[in-house]
C-alpha positions as a Markdown table, in Angstrom:
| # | Residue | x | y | z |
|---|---|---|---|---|
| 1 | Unk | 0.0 | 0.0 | 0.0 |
| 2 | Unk | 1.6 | 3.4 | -0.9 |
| 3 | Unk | 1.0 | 5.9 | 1.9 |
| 4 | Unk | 1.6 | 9.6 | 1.7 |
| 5 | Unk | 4.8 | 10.8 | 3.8 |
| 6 | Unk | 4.6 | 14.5 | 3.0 |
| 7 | Unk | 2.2 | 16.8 | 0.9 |
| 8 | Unk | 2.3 | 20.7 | 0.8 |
| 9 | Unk | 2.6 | 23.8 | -0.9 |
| 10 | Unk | 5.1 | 26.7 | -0.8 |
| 11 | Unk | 6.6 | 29.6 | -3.1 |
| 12 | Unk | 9.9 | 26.7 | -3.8 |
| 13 | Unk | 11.4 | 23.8 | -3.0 |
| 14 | Unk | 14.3 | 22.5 | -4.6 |
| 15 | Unk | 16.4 | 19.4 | -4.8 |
| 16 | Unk | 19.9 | 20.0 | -4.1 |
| 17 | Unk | 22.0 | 17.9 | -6.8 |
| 18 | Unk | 25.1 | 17.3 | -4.7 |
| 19 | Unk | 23.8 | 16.0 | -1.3 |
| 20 | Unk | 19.9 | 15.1 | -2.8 |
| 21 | Unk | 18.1 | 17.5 | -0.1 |
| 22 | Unk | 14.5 | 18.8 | -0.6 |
| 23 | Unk | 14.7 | 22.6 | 0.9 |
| 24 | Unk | 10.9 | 24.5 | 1.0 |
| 25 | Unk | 10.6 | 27.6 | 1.4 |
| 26 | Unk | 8.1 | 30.3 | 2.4 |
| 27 | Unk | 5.4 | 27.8 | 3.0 |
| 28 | Unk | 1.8 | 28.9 | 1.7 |
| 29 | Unk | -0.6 | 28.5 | 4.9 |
| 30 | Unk | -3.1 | 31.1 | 3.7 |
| 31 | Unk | -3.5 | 34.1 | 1.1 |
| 32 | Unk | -4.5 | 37.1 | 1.3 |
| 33 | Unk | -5.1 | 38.7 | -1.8 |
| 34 | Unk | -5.6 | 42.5 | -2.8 |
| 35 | Unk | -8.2 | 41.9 | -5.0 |
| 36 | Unk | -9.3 | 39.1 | -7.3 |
| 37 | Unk | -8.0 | 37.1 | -10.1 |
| 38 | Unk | -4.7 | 37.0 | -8.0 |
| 39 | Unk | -1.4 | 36.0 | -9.4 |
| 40 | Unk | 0.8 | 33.9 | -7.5 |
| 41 | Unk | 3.6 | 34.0 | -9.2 |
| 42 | Unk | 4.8 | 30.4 | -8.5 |
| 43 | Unk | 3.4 | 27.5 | -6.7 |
| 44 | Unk | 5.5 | 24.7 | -5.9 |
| 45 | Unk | 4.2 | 21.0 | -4.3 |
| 46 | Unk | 6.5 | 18.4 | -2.3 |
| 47 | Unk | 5.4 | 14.8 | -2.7 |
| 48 | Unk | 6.7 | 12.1 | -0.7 |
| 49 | Unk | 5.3 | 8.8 | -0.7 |
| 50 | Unk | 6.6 | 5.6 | 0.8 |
| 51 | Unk | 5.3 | 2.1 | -1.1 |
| 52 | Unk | 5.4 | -1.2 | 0.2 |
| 53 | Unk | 8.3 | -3.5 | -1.2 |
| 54 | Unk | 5.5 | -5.5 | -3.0 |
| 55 | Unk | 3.9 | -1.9 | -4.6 |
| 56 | Unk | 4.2 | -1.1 | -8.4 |
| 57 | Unk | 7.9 | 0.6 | -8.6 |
| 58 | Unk | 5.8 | 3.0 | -11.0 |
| 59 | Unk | 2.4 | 4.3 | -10.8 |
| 60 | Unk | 0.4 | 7.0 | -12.3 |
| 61 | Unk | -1.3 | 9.7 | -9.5 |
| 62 | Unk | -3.3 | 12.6 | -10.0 |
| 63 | Unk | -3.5 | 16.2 | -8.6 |
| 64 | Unk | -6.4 | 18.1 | -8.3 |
| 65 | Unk | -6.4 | 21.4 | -7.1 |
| 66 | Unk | -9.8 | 23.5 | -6.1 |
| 67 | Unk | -10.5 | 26.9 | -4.9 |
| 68 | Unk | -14.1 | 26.9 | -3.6 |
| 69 | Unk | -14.9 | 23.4 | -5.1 |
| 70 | Unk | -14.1 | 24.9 | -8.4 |
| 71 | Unk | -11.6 | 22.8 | -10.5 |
| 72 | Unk | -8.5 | 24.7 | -10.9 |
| 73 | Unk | -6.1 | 21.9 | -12.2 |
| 74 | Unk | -6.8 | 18.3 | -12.8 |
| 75 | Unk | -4.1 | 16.0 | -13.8 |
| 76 | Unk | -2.0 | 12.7 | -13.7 |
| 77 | Unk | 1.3 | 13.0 | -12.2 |
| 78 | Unk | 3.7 | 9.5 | -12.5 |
| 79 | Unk | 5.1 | 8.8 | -9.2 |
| 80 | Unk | 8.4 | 6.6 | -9.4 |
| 81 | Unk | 10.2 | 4.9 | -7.3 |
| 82 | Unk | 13.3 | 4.2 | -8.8 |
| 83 | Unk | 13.8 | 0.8 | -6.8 |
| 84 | Unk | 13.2 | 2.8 | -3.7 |
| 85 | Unk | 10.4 | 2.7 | -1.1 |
| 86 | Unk | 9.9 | 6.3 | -0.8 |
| 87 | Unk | 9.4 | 8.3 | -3.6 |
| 88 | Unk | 9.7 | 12.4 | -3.8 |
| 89 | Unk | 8.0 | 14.6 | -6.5 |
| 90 | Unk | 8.4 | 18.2 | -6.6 |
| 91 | Unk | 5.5 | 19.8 | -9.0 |
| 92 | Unk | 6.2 | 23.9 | -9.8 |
| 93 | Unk | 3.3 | 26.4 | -11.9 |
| 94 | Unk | 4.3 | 28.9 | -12.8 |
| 95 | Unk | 2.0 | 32.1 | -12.6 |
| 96 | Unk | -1.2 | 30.2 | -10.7 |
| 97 | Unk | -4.3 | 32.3 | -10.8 |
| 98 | Unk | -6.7 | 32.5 | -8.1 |
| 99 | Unk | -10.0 | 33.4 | -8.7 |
| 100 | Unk | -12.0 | 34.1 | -6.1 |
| 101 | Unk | -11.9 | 33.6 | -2.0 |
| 102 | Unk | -12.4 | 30.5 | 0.0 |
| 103 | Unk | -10.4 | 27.2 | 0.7 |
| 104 | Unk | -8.1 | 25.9 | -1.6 |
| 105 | Unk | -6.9 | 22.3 | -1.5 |
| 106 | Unk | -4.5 | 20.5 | -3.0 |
| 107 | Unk | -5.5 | 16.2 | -3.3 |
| 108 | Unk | -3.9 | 13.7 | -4.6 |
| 109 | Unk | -5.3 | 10.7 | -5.4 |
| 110 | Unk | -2.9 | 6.8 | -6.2 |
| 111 | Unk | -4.7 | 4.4 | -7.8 |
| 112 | Unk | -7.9 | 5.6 | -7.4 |
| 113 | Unk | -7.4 | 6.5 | -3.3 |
| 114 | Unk | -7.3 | 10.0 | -2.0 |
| 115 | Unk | -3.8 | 9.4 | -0.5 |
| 116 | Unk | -3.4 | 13.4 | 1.1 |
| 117 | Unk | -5.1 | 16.8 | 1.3 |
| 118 | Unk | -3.5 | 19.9 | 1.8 |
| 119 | Unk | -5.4 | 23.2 | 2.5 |
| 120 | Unk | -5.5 | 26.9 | 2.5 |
| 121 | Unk | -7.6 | 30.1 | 3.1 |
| 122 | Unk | -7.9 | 32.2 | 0.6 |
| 123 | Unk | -9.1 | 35.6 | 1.9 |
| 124 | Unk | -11.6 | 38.1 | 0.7 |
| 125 | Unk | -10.1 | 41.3 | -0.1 |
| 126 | Unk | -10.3 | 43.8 | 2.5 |
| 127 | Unk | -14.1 | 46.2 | 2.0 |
| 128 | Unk | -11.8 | 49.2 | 2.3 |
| 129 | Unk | -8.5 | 49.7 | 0.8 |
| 130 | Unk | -5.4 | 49.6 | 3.9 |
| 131 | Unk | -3.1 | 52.5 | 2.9 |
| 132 | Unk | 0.6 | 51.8 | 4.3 |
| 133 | Unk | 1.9 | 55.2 | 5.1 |
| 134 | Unk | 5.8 | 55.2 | 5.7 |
| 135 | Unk | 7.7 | 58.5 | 7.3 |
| 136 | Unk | 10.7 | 59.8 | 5.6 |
């Protein structure tokens, strides 16, 4: 049985090539948009999966991603294990577009199961604008 390890979202993560490290950084928790669509101008997922030694080396999984139960991406994503039991998978858009407020969550789904979830708020724009005043 493949069972999920880690899921979540953040502005980067990266895979060092000497010593193989994941790094994350600036994890998303919520957003808090100035107005609506909203760019984010990248949105990067770490995967990590472990599998059984008797598990498919290689199966297909897919990522959904909704704002407000409204489809935002649907797709398959291969997750391979390269002889290993855990697997990592680092998935990057570039220039994701928000819509509209309300809780956005990231699935994904191996063979058919709902393996993780990952969610977060996405805020209504304030009624009134905020000004930032600064002194100089």
């Amino acid at each position: 049985m493949i069972t999920p390890k880690v899921l979540l979202c953040a502005d980067s993560v990266v895979r060092d090539a000497q010593s193989n490290r994941i790094s994350v950084f600036n994890i998303f928790e919520k957003f808090s948009p100035k107005g609506f669509p909203a760019l984010v101008a990248r949105f990067s997922i770490l995967v990590i999966l472990q599998r059984e030694v008797n598990d498919p080396d290689r199966i297909d999984g897919r990522l959904r991603i909704t704002l407000a139960q409204q489809t935002l991406y649907d797709g398959v994503v291969p997750v391979q294990f390269e002889g290993q039991v855990l697997s990592r998978g680092i998935i990057t858009f570039e220039g994701f577009v928000l819509p509209g407020a309300g809780d956005l969550v990231v699935s994904l789904e191996v063979a058919g199961i709902q393996v993780q979830t990952y969610s977060m708020k996405v805020d209504a724009p304030a009624a009134h604008p905020v000004a930032n005043i600064a002194a100089g």
